[in-house]
N, C-alpha and C positions, 0 to 999 in steps of 0.2 A: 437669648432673644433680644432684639433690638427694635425702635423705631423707625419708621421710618414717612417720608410724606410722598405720594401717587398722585398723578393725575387724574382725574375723571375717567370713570369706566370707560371703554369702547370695545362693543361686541355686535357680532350680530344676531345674539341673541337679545331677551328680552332683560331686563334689569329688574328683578324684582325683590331682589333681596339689600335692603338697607345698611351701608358700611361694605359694600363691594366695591373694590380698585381694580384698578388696570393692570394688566398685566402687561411686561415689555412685549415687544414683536416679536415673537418668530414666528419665519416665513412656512408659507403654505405652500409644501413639495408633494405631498402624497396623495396621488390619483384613487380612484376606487380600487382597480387591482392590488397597489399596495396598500391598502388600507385592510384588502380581504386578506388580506397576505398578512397582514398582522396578526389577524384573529385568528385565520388557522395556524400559524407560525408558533403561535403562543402557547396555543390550545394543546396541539400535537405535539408534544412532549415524550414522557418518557412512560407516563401514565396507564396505556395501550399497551404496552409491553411487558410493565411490572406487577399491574394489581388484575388482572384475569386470576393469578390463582390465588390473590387474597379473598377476592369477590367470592370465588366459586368455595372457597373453605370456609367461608358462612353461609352460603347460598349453594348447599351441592345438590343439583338439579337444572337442566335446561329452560325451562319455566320461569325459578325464579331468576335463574342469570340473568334473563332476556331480559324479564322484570324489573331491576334493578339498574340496568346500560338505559332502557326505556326512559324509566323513573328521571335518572341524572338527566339522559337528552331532553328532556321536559321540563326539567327545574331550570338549565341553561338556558331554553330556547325563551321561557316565560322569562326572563331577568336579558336576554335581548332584547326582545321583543321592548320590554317596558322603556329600558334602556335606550332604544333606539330612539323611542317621543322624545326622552329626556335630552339625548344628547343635541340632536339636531335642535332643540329648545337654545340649548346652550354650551356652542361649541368653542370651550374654552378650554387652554390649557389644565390640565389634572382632572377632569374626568370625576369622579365619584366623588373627591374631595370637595370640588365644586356644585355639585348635587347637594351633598348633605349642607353643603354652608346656605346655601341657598332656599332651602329647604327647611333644617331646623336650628340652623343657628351657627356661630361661631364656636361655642363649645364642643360640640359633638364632630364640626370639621377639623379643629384642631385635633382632639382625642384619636381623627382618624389617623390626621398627618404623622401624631407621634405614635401613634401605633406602627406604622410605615415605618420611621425613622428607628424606634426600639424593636420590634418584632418584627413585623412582615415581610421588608424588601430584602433585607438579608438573610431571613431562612430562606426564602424563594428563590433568591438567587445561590445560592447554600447549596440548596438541594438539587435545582437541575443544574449547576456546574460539577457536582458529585457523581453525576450520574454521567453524563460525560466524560466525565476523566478513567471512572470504571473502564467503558469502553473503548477507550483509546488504549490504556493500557492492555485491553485485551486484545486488540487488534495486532497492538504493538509485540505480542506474545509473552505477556507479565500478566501473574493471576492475582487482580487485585486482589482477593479475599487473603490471602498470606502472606506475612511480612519477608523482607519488610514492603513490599509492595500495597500494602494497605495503606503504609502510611503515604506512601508515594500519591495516591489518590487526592489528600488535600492538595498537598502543594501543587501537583496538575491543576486541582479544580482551581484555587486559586490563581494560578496566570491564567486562567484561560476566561475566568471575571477579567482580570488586568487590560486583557489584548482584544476583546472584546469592547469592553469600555473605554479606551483608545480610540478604537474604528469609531465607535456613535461619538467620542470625543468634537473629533474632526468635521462631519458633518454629515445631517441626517440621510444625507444621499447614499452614503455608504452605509450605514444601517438599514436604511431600505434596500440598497442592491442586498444585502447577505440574508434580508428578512425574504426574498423572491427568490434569490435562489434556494435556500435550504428549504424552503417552503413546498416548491416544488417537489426537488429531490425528497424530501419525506413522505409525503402525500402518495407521491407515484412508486415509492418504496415501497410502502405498505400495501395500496392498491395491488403492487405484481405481488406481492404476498399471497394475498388473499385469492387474486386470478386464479395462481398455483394452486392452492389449495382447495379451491372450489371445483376446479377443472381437471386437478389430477387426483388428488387424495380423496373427496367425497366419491366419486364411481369407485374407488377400491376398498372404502373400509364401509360403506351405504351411512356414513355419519353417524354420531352415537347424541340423538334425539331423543331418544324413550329412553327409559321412563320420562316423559317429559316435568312429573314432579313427583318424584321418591318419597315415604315418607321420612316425615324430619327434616325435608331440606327447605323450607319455610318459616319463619317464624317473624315476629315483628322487631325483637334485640336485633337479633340477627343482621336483618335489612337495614336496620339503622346504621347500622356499622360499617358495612358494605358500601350503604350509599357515599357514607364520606369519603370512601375509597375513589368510587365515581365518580363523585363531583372533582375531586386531586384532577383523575385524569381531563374531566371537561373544564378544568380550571382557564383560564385565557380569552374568554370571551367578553369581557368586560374592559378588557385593558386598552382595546384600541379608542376608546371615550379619554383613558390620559393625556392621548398625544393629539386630540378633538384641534385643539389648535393650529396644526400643521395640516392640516390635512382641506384637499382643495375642495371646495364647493359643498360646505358640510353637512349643510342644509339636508342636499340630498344624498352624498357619500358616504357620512354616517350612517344614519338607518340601513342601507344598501349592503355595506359593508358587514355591519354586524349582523344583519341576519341573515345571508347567504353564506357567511363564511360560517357563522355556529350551524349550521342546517347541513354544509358538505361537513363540520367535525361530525356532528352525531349518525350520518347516514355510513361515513367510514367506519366509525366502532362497532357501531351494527353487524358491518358485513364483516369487521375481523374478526366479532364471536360467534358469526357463522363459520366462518372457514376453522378457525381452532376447535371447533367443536366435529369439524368437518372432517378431522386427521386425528384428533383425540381425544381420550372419552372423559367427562367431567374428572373422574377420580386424579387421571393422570394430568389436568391441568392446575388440580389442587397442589400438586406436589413442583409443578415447574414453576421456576423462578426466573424464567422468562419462555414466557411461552412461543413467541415468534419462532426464536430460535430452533427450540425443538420442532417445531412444525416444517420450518426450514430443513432441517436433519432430516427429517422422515422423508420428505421430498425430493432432494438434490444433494444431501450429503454434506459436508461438510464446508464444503463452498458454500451453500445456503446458511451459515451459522454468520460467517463473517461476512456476508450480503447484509446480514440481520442487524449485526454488528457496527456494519459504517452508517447503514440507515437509523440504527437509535444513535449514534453520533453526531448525525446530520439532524435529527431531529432536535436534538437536546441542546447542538449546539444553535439553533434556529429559533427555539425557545430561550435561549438563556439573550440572545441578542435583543429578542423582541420585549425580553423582561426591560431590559437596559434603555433601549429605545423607549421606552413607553412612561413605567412605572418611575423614575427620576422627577418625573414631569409635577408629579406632587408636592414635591421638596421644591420646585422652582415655585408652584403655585402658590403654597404658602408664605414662601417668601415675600409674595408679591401684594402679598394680603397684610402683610405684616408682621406675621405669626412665627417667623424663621430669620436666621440674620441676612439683613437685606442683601448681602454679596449671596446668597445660592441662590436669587432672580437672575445673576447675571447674565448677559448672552457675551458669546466670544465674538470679539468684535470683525474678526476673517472667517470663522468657521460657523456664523450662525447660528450657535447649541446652545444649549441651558449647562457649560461644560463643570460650574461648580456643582451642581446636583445630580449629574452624571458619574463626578471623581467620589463626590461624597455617599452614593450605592453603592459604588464600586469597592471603597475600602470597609463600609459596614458587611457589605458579604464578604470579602475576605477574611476578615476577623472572625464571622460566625464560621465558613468553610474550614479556618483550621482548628476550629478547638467542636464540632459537635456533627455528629453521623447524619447520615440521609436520614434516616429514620427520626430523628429526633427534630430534624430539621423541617421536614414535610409535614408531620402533626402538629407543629408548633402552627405553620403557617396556615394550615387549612381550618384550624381553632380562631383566630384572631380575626382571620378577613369577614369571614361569616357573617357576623353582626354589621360588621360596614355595607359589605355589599347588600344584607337586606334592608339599610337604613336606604341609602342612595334607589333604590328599585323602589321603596312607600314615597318615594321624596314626589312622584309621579300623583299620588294623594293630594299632595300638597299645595302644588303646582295649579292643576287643573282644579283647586276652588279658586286661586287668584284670578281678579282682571288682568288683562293684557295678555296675558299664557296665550300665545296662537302659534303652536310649533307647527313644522310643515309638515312632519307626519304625525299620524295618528295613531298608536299602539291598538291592534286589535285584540281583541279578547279582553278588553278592559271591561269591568276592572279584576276579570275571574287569573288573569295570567299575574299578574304582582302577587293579588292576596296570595296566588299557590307558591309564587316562590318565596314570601313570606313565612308563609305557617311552614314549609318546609326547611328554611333556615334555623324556626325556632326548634320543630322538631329535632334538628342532629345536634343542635348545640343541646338539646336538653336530654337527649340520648346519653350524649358526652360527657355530660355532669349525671349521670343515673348511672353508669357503667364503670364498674369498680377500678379496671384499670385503666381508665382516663378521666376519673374525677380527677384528681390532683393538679395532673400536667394542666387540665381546662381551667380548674382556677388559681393557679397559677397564672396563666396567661392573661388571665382578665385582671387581677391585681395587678401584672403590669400595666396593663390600658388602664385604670383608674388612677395610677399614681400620674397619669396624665393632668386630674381636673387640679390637685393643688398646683403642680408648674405650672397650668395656664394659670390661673388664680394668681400665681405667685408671678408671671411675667407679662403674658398678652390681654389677662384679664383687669390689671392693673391701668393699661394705656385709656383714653378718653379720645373722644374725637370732636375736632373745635370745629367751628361753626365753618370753617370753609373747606372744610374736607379734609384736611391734612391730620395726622396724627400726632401725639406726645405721649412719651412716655415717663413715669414720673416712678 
């Protein structure tokens, strides 16, 4: 950690929080369409593909399936929704980081940054470059799963962080052109998916609907479990408030952006466990380990498998760009703050980008992509964000008891939409610690995030701030 001395805040948001700096400029490129384009870019992942038949091997029933995709579209849509007052409050560079510092302090936004910096952005990016390189190599006609082509999977996953983090290197223009198109190409991937299957496979098989809830296919473990499944896939709606700085006119882009684009992610997962349920029957979506696919099979044969194929490629790699694009933005934030060494604020001085906390994602997922599986990689990350993102969503609490707070939008459903994605946040984290085989891993992960408060203690908690604003560290 290092010192450093900032200018006076300038934002167009409101300043409320005491010991806030400036952050350097970056320019304001991204319209609403690419800002929507963020969120579902992010969002639509690999999620929709993979966990239908985790979900349904806790939840085997139509009923609670529904249940449960509902449940998550509703915890998302309420931490937008909140999200949206917040952002457009204070449309600064890092997003949630900014929230909580604002909100409850320098302590808990540091704990987030280094949460980010130790666990989060390198599982996440971990995990959906893993999942991409699966499917490239299968395209390629190489079956991940056997060596040694298994191994061959990190090292793909790993350039394909590299080249990726390159492109957003150079400038956010081209991170946004690859966030719009893959974005597209995914969305409308899926979309013909599900067309297919509502239009050809439901008139022949009449859909396998009833029992709409079996017994035993209900229970409340169960669901808990399930949902952290769901929430992985609706993970992304939160991200485009990182990159709040860039983005034009945010006042009103923000809000706009974030909640029409989580509103088109959750009406799509909807209709894709219509249509999979539409070609095949819960049992058999328990057992597929991606179910697009076989949906695809049943349909058009085997040319529909590798349709399925380039679309979760295009999805994954659409989401691992918009990771990059986005989440970096923290590491430059804190920089800026103080909290991180001053060179990751930097901007490139031809390309415009935050390119040292862009390089420095990029080699923390490389490192976690070669030494640790998707699986390990995904629970890691959907354990640790939880408590951040429900800190940043109460920060909304906190906010609207201040003077001055006059954001330009208004969160509706206040205050019932935060409180539900609150107590719902605590509910899975406390699931996760009740549930025998994810005590450990859970706290594990949180002794990492705590071993956060001695380093601050020991370095940013140490600096003083002298009377004309500048910083010392001693």
């Amino acid at each position: 950690m290092a010192h450093s001395t900032m200018p006076a805040r300038s934002s167009s948001g409101p300043d409320l929080s005491p010991g806030t700096t400036a952050q350097p400029a970056l320019p304001r490129r991204l319209g609403l369409w690419s800002a929507i384009a963020v969120v579902i870019g992010i969002t639509i992942g690999s999620g929709i593909f993979r966990t239908p038949a985790s979900v349904t091997n806790r939840l085997p029933g139509p009923l609670p399936l529904f249940g449960v995709w509902i449940a998550g579209g509703v915890v998302a849509l309420c931490g937008a929704l909140t999200l949206a007052e917040v952002a457009g409050a204070f449309p600064d560079t890092g997003g949630i980081y900014v929230f909580i510092r604002n909100a409850w302090g320098r302590l808990p936004a540091f704990l987030f940054g280094w949460a980010e910096l130790a666990i989060i952005r390198a599982a996440a990016l971990g995990a959906i470059a893993t999942t991409f390189a699966e499917y490239l190599l299968r395209v390629s006609g190489f079956d991940p799963t056997v060596a040694p082509y298994d191994g061959w999977v990190h090292y793909v996953a790993a350039i394909a962080i590299a080249v990726v983090a390159a492109l957003n290197y150079v400038g956010v223009r081209w991170g946004s052109l690859i966030q719009n198109v893959t974005t597209v190409a995914k969305y409308f991937g899926l979309l013909f998916i599900i067309v297919v299957a509502i239009a050809v496979g439901l008139p022949k098989t009449g859909g396998h609907f009833t029992p709409v809830s079996p017994p035993g296919s209900f229970s409340i473990a169960p669901f808990g479990l399930a949902l952290v499944s769901v929430l992985w896939a609706y993970d992304g709606w939160a991200d485009l408030a990182f990159i709040s700085g860039e983005v034009k006119d945010p006042e009103r882009n923000l809000p706009r952006a974030l909640i029409f684009g989580t509103i088109a992610v959750v009406v799509i997962y909807l209709l894709a466990n219509v249509a999979y349920l539409g070609v095949m029957s819960v049992d058999e979506i328990r057992h597929s380990k991606l179910v697009a696919a076989d949906v695809a099979l049943r349909l058009v044969g085997p040319v529909g498998v590798t349709f399925v194929s380039i679309t979760v490629m295009l999805s994954t790699l659409g989401t691992l760009n918009g990771s990059i694009l986005t989440n970096p933005r923290v590491f430059f934030a804190m920089s800026a703050d103080g909290m991180l060494f001053k060179k990751i604020s930097a901007v490139h001085p031809r390309f415009e980008t935050p390119y040292v906390a862009i390089a420095l994602a990029a080699v923390l997922g490389i490192i976690f992509v070669l030494l640790r599986t998707f699986e390990q990689l995904a629970d890691t990350f959907v354990t640790a964000i939880l408590p951040f993102y429900a800190l940043g969503v109460a920060s909304i609490f906190i906010f609207r008891r201040r003077a001055g707070y006059e954001p330009p939008f208004r969160a509706p459903l206040y205050p019932f939409a935060p409180i539900l994605f609150v107590v719902a946040s605590a509910y899975l984290l406390g699931n996760a610690l009740i549930d025998d085989s994810s005590r450990w891993p859970t706290l594990a992960i949180f002794g990492v995030i705590l071993v956060g408060v001695p380093v601050y203690y020991l370095t940013v908690g140490r600096r003083v701030r002298r009377v004309d604003g500048s910083t010392q560290s001693y």
